[in-house]
C-alpha positions in Angstrom: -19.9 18.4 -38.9 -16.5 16.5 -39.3 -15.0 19.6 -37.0 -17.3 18.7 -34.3 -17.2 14.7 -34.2 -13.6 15.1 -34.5 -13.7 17.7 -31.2 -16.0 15.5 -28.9 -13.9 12.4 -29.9 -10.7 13.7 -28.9 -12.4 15.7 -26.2 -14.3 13.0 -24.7 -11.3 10.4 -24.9 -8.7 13.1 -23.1 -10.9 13.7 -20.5 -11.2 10.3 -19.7 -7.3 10.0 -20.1 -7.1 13.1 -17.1 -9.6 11.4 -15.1 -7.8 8.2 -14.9 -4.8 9.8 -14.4 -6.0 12.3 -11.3 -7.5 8.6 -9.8 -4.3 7.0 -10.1 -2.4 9.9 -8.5 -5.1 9.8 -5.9 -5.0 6.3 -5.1 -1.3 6.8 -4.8 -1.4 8.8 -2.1 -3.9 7.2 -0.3 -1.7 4.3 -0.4 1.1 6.3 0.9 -0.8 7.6 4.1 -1.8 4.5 4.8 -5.6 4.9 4.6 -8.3 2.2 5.2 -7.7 -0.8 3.1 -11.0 -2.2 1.1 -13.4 -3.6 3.2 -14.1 -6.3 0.2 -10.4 -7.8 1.0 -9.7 -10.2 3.7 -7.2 -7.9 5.8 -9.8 -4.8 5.3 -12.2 -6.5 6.1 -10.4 -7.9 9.7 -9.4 -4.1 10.3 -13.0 -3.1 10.3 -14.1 -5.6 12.4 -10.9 -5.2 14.7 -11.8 -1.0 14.9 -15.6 -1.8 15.6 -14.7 -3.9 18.4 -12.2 -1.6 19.9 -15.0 1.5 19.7 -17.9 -1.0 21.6 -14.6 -1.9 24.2 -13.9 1.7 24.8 -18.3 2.5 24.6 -18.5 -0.1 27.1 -16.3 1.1 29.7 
């Protein structure tokens, strides 16, 4: 029984140790192409508005 608690302990905390690591590494390249910023932040949230207004420009036309 102590086998087995002692596996999903250590188990369950290194896979959440991998996860949070293959995130990070994610987010930093993300960040490195330059993706879209959060829309919840001020600047992401003026490039949205800025790219829906230049699609209903160009839909208009």
């Amino acid at each position: 029984m102590d086998l087995a608690l002692g596996f999903l302990t250590f188990g369950t905390m290194g896979f959440v140790m991998v996860f949070g690591y293959l995130q990070s590494r994610a987010m930093e390249e993300r960040m490195k192409r330059g993706g879209p910023k959060s829309s919840l932040s001020r600047d992401g949230a003026a490039e949205r508005l800025a790219a829906i207004r230049a699609s209903e420009n160009t839909n208009q036309s």
